[in-house]
ZATISE-605786 format. One line per field, with one value per residue (C-alpha): residue number from 0; residue in three letters; z, y, x. Coordinates in nm, 3 decimals, decimal comma. Example, Ala and Ser with C-alpha at 12.3 -4.5 7.8 and 13.67 -1.06 7.14 Angstrom:
REM residues 2
pos = c(0:1)
code = c(ALA:SER)
z = c(0,780:0,714)
y = c(-0,450:-0,106)
x = c(1,230:1,367)
This chain:
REM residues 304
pos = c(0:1:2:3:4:5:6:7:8:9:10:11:12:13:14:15:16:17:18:19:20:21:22:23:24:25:26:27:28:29:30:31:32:33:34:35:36:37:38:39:40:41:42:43:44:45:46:47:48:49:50:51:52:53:54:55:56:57:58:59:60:61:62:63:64:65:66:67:68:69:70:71:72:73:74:75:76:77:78:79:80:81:82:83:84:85:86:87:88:89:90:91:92:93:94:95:96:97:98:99:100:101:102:103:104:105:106:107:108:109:110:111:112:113:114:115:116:117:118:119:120:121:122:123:124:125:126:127:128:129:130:131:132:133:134:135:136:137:138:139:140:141:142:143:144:145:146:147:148:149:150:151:152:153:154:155:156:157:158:159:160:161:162:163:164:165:166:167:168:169:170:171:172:173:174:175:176:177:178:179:180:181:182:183:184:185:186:187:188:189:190:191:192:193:194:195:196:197:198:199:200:201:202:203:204:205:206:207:208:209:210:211:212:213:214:215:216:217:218:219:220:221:222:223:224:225:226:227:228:229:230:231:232:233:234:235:236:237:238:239:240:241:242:243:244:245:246:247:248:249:250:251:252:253:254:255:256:257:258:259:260:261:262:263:264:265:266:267:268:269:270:271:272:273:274:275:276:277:278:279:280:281:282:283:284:285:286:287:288:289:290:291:292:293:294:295:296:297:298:299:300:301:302:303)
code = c(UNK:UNK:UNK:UNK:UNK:UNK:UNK:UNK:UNK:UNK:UNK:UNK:UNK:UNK:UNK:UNK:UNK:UNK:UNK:UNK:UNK:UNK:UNK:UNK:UNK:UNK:UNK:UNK:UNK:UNK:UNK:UNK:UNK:UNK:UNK:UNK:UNK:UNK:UNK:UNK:UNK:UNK:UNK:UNK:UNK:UNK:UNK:UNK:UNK:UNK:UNK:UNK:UNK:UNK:UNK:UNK:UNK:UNK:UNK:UNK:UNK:UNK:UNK:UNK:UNK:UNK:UNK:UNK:UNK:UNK:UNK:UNK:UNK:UNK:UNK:UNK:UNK:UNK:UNK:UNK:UNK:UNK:UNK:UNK:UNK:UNK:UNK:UNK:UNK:UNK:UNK:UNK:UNK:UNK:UNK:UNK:UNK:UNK:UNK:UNK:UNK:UNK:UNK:UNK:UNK:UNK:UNK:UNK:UNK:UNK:UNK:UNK:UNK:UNK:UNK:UNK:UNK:UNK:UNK:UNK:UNK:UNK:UNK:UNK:UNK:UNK:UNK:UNK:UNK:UNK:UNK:UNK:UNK:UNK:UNK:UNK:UNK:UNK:UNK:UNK:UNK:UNK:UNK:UNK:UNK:UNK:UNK:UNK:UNK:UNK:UNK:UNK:UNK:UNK:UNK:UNK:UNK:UNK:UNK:UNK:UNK:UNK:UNK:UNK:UNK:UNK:UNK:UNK:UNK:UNK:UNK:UNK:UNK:UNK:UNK:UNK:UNK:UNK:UNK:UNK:UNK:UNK:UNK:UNK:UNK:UNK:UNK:UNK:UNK:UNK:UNK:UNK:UNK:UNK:UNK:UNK:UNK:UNK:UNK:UNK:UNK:UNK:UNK:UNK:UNK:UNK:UNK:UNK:UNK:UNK:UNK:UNK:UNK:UNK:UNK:UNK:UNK:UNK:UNK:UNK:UNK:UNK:UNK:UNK:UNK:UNK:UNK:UNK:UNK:UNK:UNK:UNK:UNK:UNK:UNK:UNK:UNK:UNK:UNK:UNK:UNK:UNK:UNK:UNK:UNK:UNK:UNK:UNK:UNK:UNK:UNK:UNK:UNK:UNK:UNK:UNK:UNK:UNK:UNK:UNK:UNK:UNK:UNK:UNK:UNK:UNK:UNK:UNK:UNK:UNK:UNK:UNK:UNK:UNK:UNK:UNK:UNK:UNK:UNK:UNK:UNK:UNK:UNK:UNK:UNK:UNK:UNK:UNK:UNK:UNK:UNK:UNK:UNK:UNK:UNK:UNK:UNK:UNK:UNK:UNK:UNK:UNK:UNK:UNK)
z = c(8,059:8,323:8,524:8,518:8,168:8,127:8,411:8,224:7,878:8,047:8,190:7,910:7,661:7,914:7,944:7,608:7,520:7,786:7,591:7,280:7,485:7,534:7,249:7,080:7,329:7,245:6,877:6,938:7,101:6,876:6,566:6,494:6,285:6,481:6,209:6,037:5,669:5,489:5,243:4,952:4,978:4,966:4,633:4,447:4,564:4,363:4,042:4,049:3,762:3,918:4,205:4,278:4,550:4,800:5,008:5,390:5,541:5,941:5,879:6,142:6,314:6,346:5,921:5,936:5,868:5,781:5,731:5,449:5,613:6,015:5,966:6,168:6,463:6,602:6,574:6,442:6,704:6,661:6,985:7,007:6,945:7,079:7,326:7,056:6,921:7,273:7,261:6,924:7,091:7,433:7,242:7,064:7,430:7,604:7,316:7,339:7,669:7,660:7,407:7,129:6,800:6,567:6,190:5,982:5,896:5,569:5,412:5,124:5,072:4,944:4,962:5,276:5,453:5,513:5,492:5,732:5,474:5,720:6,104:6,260:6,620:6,569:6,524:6,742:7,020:6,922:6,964:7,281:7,409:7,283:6,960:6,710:6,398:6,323:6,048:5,793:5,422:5,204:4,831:4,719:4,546:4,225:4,277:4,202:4,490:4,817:5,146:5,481:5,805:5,872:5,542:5,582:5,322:5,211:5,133:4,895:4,746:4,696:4,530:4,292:4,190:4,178:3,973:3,738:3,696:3,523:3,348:3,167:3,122:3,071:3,145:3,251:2,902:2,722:2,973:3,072:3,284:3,497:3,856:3,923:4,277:4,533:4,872:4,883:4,631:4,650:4,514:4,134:4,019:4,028:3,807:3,565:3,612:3,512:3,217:3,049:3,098:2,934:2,622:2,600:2,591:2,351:2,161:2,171:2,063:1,781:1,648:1,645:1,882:2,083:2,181:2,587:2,487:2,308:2,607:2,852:2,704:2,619:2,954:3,114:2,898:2,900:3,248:3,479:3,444:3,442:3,735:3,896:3,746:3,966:4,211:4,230:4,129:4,423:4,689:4,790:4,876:5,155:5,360:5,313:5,491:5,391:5,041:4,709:4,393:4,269:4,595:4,531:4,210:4,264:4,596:4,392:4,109:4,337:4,501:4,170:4,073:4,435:4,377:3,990:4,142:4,441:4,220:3,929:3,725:3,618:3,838:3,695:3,804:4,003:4,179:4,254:4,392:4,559:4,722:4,849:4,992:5,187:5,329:5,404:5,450:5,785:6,024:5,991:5,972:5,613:5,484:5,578:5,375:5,106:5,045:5,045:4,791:4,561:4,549:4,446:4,230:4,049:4,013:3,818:3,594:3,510:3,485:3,205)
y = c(-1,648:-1,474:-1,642:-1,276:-1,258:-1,573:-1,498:-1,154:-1,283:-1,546:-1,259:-1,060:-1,338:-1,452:-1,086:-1,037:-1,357:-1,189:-0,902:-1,099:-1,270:-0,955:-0,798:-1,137:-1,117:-0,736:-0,807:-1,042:-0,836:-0,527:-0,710:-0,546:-0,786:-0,842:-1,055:-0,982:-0,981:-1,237:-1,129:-1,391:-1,310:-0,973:-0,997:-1,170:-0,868:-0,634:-0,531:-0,564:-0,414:-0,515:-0,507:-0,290:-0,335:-0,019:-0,171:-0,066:0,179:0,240:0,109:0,243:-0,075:0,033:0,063:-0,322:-0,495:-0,870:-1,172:-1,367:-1,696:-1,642:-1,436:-1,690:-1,682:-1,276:-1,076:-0,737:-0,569:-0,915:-1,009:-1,425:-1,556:-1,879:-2,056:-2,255:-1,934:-1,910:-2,030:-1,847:-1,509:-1,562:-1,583:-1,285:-1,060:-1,175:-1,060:-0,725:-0,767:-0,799:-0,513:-0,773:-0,623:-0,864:-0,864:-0,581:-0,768:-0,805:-0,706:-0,574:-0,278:-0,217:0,129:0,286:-0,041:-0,366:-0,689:-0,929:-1,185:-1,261:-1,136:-1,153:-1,242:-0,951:-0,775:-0,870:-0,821:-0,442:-0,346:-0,532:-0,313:-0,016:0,055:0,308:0,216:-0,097:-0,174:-0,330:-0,452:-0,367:-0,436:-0,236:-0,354:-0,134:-0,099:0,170:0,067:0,291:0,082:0,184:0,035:0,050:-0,169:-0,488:-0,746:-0,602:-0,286:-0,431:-0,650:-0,320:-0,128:-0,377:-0,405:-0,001:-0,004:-0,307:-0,101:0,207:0,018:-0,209:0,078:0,369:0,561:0,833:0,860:0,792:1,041:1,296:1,442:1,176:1,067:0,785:0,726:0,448:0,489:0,049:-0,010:-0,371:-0,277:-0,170:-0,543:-0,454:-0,151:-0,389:-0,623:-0,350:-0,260:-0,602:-0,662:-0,361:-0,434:-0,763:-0,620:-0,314:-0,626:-0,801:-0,495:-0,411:-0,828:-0,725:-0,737:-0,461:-0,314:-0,313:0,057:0,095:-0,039:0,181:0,431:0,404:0,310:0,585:0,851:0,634:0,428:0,579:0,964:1,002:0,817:1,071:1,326:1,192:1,206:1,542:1,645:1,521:1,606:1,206:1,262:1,459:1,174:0,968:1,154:0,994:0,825:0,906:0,948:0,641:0,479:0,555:0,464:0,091:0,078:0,235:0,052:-0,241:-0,132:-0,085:-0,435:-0,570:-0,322:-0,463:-0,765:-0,787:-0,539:-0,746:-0,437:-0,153:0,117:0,431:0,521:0,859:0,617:0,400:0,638:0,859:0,530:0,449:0,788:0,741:0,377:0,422:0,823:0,885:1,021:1,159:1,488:1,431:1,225:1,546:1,789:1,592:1,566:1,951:1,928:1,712:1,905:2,176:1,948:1,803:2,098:2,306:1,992:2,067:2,402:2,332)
x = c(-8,926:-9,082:-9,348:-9,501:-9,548:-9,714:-9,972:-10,040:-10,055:-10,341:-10,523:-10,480:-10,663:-10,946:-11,010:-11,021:-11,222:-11,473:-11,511:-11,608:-11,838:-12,050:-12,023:-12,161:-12,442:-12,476:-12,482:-12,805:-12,990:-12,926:-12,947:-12,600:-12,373:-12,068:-11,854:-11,574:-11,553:-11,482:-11,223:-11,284:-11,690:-11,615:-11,400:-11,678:-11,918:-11,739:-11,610:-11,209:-11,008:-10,603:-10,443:-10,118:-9,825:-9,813:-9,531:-9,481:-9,710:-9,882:-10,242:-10,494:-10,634:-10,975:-11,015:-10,881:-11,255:-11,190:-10,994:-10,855:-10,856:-10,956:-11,246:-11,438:-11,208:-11,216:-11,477:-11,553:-11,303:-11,066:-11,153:-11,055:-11,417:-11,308:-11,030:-10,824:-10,666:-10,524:-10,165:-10,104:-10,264:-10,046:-9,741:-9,842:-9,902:-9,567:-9,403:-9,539:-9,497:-9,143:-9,085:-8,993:-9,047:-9,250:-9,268:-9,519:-9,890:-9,951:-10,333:-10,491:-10,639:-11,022:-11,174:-11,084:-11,051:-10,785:-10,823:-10,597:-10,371:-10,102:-10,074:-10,474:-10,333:-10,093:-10,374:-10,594:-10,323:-10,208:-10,587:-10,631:-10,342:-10,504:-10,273:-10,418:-10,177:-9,932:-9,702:-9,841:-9,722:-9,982:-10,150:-10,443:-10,696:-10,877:-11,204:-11,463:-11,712:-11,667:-11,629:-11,579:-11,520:-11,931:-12,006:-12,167:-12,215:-12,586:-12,429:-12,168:-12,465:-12,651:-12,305:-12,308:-12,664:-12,639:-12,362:-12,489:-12,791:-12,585:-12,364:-12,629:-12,904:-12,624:-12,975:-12,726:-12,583:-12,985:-13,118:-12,872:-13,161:-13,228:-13,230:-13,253:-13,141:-13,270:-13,266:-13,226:-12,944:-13,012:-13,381:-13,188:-13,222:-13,620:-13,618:-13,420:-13,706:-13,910:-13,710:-13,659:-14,080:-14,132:-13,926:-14,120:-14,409:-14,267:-14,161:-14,488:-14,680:-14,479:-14,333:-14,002:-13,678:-13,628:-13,298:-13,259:-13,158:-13,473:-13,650:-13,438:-13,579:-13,899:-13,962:-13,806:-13,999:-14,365:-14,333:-14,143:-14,105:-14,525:-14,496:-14,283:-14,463:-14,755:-14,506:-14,418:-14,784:-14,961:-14,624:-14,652:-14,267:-14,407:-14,502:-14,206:-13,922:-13,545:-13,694:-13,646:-13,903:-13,736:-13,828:-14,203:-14,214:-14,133:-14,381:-14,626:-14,625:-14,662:-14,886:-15,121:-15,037:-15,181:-15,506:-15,585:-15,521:-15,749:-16,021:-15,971:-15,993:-15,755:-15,602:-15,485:-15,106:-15,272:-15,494:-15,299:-15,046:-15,312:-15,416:-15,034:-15,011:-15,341:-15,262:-14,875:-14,823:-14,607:-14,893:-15,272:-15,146:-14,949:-15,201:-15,497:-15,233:-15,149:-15,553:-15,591:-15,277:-15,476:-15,802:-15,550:-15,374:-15,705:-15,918:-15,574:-15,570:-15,939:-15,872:-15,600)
C-alpha cells in the first residue's frame, strides 16, 4: 500500500478528531447537545406498531441522527469522539482513498431520520469527505411520532406525553371543540394530574367511582374552559408572545395554588390570573394595556 495513503488517512482522522474537539467545546458553551442518539433509548420513547424491510436506497447523511451500538463513540456530525476508533476509521479513508468500493450501511428508519445498525465508520468517513448521500440497506420503523434530524431526547419525551394525553383523555372525541395545545409537550403529564385530582374529588363529592371519561369531562367544561374563558376575557395571551391558552392555564392555576397558599385564604381564578398577568406579563407596557382591558372587561360584566 502506498506510504501516501497511510500519511493521508492519519491526517485525515487527527483532523477530524480536531473537529470533534471543538465542536464538544462549542456544545458547552452553547448548551447545545452534541450527542448522537441512542437508538435503543429512542425506541422505548415512542410508540412502535411493526417494523417493515425497505431494502436498498441512497440515504442523505445529514438525516442519519444516531447509533445502535457506537452512539458514544462520534458525535452528532460522527466526528471520532475519541482515538481508539482510529485504526477502524483509517482503514475506512484509504479505502476511499483508493477508490475501493465498500459494502451499503445498514440503519433503520424512524420519522424522517436513520439510525446507524451496521457501518458508523463508513459513515463517519463519507461525511468527513464531504458526501451528501451513501448506500444504505434500510428497515423502517412504524411510528406515528414525527422526528427530524433537530430532535433531541426531550422532544421525544414530550411526543409521547402529548400523545399519551389524547389517547387516555380522547378529549378530542368528548370535546370535539377543543384545543388543547401546549406549547411544552412534556408539561401534558400535568393536565393529567389535573384530571385524575379532579375525578377524586368529583368522586369524593358525590361517594361513588367516577369514570376518567366522566372526569375528562367534567373538568374540561367546570375547570378548565372558565379558565380560558378568563383567558380570553382579560387578553392575558397578550403578554405572553409564542404561548398558548393551555400554557396559561397550568401557570395560572399554579400560580393560585402558591397565592391561597402564602394568603392562607381563597383566590378566585380571575384573581388569580389578573395577578399572573401583573407579576409575569412581558414588559410595563403590556401589563399598563392589559389593565385598561380589564376596567373594560369588569365594568361590561357589571353592565350585564
Amino acid at each position: 500500500m502506498p506510504s501516501n495513503f497511510v500519511q493521508q488517512a492519519q491526517a485525515d482522522f487527527d483532523s477530524a478528531h480536531r473537529k470533534s474537539n471543538f465542536r464538544q467545546m462549542l456544545a458547552a458553551l452553547t448548551h447545545q447537545s452534541n450527542q448522537l442518539l441512542p437508538y435503543d433509548q429512542v425506541l422505548r420513547l415512542l410508540p412502535v406498531s411493526g417494523q417493515h424491510y425497505v431494502g436498498m436506497r441512497q440515504v442523505p447523511i445529514d438525516a442519519i441522527v444516531g447509533s445502535v451500538g457506537r452512539f458514544q463513540d462520534f458525535d452528532r456530525a460522527f466526528l471520532p469522539r475519541g482515538k481508539a476508533t482510529r485504526g477502524r476509521w483509517e482503514s475506512i479513508d484509504r479505502a476511499h482513498l483508493m477508490d475501493i468500493d465498500l459494502p451499503a450501511i445498514e440503519v433503520y428508519k424512524l420519522g424522517e431520520v436513520y439510525f446507524v445498525k451496521d457501518g458508523n465508520h463508513r459513515v463517519s468517513v463519507a461525511r468527513e469527505r464531504g458526501q451528501a448521500f451513501i448506500d444504505a440497506v434500510v428497515i423502517e420503523i412504524n411510528t406515528p411520532i414525527p422526528i427530524t434530524p433537530d430532535t433531541d431526547l426531550l422532544d421525544l419525551i414530550g411526543q409521547r406525553e402529548k400523545i399519551r394525553f389524547f389517547k387516555k383523555t380522547r378529549i378530542k372525541e368528548l370535546r370535539p371543540d377543543s384545543n388543547v395545545e401546549l406549547s411544552i409537550p412534556e408539561m401534558y403529564s400535568k393536565l393529567l394530574e389535573h384530571i385524575q385530582t379532579h375525578g377524586w374529588f368529583l368522586g369524593e363529592e358525590r361517594h361513588a367511582c367516577v369514570s376518567f371519561e366522566e372526569a375528562t369531562t367534567s373538568w374540561y367544561d367546570n375547570i378548565y374552559l372558565p379558565m380560558i374563558n378568563i383567558i380570553r376575557g382579560q387578553q392575558i395571551l397578550n403578554g405572553f408572545p409564542d404561548r398558548t391558552e393551555a400554557d396559561l392555564y397550568l401557570w395560572i392555576m399554579e400560580h393560585r395554588w402558591f397565592l391561597m397558599k402564602d394568603q392562607n385564604s381563597d383566590i378566585s381564578l380571575e384573581d388569580a390570573a389578573r395577578d399572573f398577568f401583573n407579576t409575569f406579563a412581558e414588559n410595563p407596557v403590556k401589563r399598563f394595556i392589559h389593565r385598561i382591558s380589564q376596567i373594560l372587561f369588569l365594568s361590561k360584566r357589571k353592565k350585564d
